[in-house]
N, C-alpha and C positions, 0 to 999 in steps of 0.2 A: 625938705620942709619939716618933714617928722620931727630930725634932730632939734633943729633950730629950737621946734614949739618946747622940746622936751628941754632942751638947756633952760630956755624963759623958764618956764610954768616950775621945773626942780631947785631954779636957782631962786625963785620968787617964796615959794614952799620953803623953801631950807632957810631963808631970813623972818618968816615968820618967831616972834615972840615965844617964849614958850608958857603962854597964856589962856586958858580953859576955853576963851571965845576964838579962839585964834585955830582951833582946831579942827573944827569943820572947814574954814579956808582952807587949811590945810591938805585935807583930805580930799576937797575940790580942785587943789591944785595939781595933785599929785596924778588924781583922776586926768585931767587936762593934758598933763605931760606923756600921759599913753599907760600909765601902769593902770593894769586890770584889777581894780577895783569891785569887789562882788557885792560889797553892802557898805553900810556906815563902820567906819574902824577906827582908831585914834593911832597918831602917827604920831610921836612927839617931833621926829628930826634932832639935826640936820639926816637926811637918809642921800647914804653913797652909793652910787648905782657908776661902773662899768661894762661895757663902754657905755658912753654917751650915744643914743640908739636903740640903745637894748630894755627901756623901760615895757616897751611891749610883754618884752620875756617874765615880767614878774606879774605873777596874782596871785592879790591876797583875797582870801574869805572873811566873809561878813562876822563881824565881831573881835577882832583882832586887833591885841595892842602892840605896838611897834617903841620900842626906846630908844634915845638917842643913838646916834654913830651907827647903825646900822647899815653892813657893806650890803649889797648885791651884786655879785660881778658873772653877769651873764650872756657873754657874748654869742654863745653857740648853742645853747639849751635854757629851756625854761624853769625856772624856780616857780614852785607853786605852794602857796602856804593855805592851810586848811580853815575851816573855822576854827573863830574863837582861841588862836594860836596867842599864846604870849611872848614874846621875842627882849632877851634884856638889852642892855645897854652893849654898843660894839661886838653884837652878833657878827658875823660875815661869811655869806653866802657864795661860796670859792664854787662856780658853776665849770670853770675851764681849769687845766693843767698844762703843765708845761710839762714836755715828755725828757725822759731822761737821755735820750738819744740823738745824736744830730742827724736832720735828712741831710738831702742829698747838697741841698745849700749850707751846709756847714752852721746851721739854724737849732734850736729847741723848738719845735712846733708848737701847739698847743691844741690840747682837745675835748673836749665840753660833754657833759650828761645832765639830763634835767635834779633836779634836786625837788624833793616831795615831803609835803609835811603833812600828817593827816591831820584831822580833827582836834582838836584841844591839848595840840603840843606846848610844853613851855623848855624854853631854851633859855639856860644863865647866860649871864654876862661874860660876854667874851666866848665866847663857843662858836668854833669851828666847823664850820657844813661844808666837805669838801664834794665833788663831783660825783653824781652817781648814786645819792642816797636819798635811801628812803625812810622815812621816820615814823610808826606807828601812830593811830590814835593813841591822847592819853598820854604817850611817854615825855619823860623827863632827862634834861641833858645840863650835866653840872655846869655850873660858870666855869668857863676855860677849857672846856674840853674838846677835843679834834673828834671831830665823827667822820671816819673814810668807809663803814661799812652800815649795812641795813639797820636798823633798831626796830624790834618786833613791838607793837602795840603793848602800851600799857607794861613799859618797861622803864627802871630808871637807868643810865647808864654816866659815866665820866672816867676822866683821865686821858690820860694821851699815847696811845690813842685811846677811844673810848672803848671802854668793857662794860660790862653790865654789871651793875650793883646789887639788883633786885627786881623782883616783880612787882610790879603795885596792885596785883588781883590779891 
């Protein structure tokens, strides 16, 4: 039943207009669909969430703007975004991997770690959150960048993978 509500209520949200009154619905819809919602945030959409199920797995904090294309794919661990987090356009939030190994069925498994954003993170356009990371308050992630390891608070970092470019203290 979960699923079903979360397909309706994602698929109703993601046709919303992208229109200043249209926003709040929005955010009411998305609440509905089971993503944990902590406060009022603006979502423009469409927002891509795998699997279908897994909306539970994401909370966002209160004050948080979300831009179009936004992936979430979090099947196996929770993505948690902080306050006040700014998120650009075609983020994607890669919570599971595929191992480079085959088991015992001749398969790529895959295997999942929550991904963590603190307080007043802004992530460019196109940036890469892959499994297992943790993002300081504060810090900065260029448009396009892969982040596979921690980022200390109040850091900026990019490139691919991502290094640190400076401190913002």
């Amino acid at each position: 039943m979960q699923t079903l509500r979360e397909f309706v209520f994602l698929g109703l949200a993601n046709h919303l207009p992208r229109l200043r009154f249209s926003d709040k619905w929005r955010w009411l819809l998305l609440k509905a669909a089971g993503f944990d919602m902590q406060g009022r945030s603006t979502v423009y959409g469409p927002v891509v969430l795998r699997p279908i199920g897994g909306a539970s797995n994401v909370r966002i904090g209160k004050g948080c703007f979300i831009n179009t294309e936004v992936r979430f794919a979090c099947p196996k661990a929770p993505i948690t975004l902080g306050e006040r987090c700014r998120i650009g356009p075609r983020v994607c939030f890669e919570g599971a991997q595929h191992s480079l190994y085959l088991n015992e069925k001749g398969r790529r498994g895959t295997t999942g770690a929550p991904i963590t954003l603190g307080d007043d993170v802004w992530l460019g356009a196109g940036a890469i959150i892959t499994a297992g990371v943790e993002i300081g308050e504060g810090s900065v992630v260029a448009a396009g960048a892969v982040v596979t390891g921690n980022v200390p608070a109040f850091t900026l970092v990019g490139g691919v993978p991502a290094k640190t470019i400076k401190s913002l203290r």
